[in-house]
Each structure stands twice: as C-alpha cells, then as structure tokens.
mmCIF file of the C-alpha atoms, coordinates in Angstrom:
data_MODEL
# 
_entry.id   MODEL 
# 
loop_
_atom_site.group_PDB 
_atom_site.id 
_atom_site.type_symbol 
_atom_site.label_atom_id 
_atom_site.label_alt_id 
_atom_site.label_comp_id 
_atom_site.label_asym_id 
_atom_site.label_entity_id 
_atom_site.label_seq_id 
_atom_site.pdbx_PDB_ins_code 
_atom_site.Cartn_x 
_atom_site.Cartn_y 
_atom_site.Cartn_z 
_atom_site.occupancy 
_atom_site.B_iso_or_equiv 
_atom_site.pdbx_formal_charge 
_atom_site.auth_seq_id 
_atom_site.auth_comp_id 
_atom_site.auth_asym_id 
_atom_site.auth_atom_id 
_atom_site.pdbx_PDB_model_num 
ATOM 1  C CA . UNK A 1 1  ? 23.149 -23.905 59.879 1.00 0.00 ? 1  UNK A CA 1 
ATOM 2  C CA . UNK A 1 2  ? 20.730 -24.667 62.821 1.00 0.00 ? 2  UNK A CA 1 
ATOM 3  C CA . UNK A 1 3  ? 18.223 -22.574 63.876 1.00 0.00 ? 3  UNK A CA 1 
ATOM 4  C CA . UNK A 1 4  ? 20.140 -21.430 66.785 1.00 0.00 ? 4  UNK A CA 1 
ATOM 5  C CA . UNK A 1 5  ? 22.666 -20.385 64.503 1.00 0.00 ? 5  UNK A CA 1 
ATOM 6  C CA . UNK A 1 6  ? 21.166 -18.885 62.477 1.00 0.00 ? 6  UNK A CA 1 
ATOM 7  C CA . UNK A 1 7  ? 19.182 -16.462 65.234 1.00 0.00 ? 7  UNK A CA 1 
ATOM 8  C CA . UNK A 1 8  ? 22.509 -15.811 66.842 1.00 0.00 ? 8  UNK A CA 1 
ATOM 9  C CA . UNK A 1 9  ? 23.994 -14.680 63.432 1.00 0.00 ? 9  UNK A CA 1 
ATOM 10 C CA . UNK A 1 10 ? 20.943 -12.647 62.557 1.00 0.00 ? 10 UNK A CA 1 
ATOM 11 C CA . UNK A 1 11 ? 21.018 -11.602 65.806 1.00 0.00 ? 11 UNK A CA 1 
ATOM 12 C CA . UNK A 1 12 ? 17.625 -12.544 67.348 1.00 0.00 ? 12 UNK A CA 1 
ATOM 13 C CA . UNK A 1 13 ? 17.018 -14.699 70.008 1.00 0.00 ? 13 UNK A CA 1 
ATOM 14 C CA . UNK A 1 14 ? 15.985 -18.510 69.449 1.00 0.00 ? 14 UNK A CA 1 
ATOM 15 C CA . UNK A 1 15 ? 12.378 -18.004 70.260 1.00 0.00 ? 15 UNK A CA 1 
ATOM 16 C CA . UNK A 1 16 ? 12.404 -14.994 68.232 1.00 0.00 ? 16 UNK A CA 1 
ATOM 17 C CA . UNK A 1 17 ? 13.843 -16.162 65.370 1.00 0.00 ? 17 UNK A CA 1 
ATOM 18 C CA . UNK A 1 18 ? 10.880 -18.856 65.450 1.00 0.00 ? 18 UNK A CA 1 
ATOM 19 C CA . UNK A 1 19 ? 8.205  -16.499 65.302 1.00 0.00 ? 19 UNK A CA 1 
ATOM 20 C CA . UNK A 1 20 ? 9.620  -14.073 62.596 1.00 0.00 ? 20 UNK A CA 1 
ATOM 21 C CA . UNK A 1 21 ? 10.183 -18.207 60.269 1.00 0.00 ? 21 UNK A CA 1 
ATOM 22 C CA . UNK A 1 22 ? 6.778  -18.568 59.443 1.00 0.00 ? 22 UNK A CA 1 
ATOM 23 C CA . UNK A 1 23 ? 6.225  -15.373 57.632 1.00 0.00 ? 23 UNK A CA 1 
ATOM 24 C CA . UNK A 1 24 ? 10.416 -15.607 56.355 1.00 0.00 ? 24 UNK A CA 1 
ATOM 25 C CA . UNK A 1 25 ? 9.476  -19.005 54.654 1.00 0.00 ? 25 UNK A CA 1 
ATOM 26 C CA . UNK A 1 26 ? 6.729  -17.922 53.378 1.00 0.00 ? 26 UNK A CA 1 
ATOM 27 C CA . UNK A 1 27 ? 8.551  -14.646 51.516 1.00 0.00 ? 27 UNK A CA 1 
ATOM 28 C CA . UNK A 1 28 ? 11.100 -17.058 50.181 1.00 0.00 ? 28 UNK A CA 1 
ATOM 29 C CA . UNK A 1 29 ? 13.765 -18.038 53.217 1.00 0.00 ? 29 UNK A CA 1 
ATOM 30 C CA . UNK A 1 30 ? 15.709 -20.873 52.411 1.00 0.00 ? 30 UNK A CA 1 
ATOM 31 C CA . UNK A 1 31 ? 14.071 -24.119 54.084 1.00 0.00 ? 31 UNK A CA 1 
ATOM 32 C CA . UNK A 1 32 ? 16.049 -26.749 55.788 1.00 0.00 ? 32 UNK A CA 1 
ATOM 33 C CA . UNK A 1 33 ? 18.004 -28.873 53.617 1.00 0.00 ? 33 UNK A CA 1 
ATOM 34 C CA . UNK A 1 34 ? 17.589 -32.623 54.010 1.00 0.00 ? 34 UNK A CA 1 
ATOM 35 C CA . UNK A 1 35 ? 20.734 -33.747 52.500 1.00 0.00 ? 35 UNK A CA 1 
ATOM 36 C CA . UNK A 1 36 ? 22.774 -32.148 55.130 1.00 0.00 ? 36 UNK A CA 1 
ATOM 37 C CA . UNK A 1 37 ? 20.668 -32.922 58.281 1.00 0.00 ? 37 UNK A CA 1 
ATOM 38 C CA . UNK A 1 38 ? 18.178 -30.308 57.723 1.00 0.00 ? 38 UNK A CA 1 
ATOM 39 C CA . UNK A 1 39 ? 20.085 -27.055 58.058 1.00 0.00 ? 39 UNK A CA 1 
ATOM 40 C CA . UNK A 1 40 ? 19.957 -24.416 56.098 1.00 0.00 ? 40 UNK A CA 1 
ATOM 41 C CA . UNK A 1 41 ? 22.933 -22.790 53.784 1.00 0.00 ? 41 UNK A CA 1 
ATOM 42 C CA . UNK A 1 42 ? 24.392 -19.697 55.039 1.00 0.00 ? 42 UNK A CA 1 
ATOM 43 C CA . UNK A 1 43 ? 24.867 -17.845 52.180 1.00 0.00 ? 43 UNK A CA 1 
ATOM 44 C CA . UNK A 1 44 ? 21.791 -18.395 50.846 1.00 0.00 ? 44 UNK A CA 1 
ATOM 45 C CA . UNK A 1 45 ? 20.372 -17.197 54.066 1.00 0.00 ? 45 UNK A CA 1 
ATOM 46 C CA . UNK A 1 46 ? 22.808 -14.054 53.805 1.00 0.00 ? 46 UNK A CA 1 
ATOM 47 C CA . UNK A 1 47 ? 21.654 -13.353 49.456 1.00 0.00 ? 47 UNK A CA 1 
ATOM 48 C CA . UNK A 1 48 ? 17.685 -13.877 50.988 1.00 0.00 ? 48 UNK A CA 1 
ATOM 49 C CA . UNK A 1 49 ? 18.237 -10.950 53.516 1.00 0.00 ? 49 UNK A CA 1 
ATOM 50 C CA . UNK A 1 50 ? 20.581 -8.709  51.088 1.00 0.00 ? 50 UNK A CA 1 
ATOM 51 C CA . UNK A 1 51 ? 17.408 -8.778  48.712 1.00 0.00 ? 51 UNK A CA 1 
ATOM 52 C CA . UNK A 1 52 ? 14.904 -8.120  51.312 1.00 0.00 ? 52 UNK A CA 1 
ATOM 53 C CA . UNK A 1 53 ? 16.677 -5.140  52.374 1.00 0.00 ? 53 UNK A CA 1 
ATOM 54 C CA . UNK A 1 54 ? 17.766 -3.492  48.947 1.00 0.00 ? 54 UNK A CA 1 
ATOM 55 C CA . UNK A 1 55 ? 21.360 -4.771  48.739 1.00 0.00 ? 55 UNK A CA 1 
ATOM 56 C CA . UNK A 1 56 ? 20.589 -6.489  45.305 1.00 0.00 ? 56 UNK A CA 1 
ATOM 57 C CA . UNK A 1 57 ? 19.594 -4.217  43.171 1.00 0.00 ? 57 UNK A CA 1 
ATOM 58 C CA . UNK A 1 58 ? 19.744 -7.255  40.104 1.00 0.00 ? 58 UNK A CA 1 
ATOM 59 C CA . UNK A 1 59 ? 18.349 -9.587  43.044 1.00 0.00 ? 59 UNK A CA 1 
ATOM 60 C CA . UNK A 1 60 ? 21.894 -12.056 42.309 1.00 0.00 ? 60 UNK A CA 1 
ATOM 61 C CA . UNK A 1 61 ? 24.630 -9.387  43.732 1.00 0.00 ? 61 UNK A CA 1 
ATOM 62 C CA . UNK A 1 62 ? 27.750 -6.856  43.251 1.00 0.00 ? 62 UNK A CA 1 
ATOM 63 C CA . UNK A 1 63 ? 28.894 -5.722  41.097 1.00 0.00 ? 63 UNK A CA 1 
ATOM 64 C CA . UNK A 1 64 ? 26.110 -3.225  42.567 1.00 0.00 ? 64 UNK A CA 1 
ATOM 65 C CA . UNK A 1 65 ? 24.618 -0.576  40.022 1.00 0.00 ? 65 UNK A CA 1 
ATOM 66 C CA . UNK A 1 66 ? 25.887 3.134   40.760 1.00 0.00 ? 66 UNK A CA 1 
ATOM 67 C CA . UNK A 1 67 ? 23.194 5.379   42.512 1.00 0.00 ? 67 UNK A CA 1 
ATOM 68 C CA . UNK A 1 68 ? 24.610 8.796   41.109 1.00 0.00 ? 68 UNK A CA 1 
ATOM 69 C CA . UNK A 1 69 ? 27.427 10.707  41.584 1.00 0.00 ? 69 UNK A CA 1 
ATOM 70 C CA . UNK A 1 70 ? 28.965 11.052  45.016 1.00 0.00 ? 70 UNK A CA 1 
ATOM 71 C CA . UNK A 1 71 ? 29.849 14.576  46.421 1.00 0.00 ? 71 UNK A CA 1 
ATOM 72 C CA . UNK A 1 72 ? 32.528 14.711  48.512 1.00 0.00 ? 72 UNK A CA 1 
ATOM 73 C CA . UNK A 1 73 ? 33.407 17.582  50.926 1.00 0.00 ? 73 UNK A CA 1 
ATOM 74 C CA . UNK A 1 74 ? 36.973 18.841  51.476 1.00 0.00 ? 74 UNK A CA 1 
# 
C-alpha cells in the first residue's frame, strides 16, 4: 500500500501519518517493499498494529488465549 493508503486506512491524515513513521519504523513497522514498487503489505501493517495494541497475546494471532470466565447478566 502507499502511504496515502495506508494513513487513510489507519485513519490519519497524510502529513500525519508521516510524522508518527519515523518512530513506527523504528518500533518495527513494516518498511516499503522494493519488489512491489515500494509499498508496504497490508496485513503485515494490520499484525504490526494488533501487537502494539494487545491483540496478540502469542505476538502471531487467534486463536486468542481466554482472559477468564465471562459473566453474563440475564
């Protein structure tokens, strides 16, 4: 994906979503891919930002770990 993609999906603006790269590349945000004209892979993109926020508890994904029993109301 391009940049501009990428901020749209992540829901920053372009300028933005240069500022907060820097520091992303440097905590492990996929880098551009020069294979395939420099862009970067989505889902890669999507597994970096489900780690940074918790979502992979085994930092590769589901099936997600239980975190204790649920109590449900009537």
């Amino acid at each position: 994906m391009t940049e501009g993609e990428l901020a749209e999906r992540i829901g920053l603006t372009l300028d933005q979503f240069k500022i907060a790269l820097p520091g992303a590349t440097k905590a492990g945000f996929p880098v551009p891919d020069e294979l395939f004209a420099n862009r970067r892979y989505w889902p890669a993109c999507v597994a970096w930002l489900d780690r940074r926020y918790g979502l992979r508890p085994d930092g590769a994904g589901g099936p997600y770990e239980p975190d204790g029993e649920e109590h449900w109301r009537d």
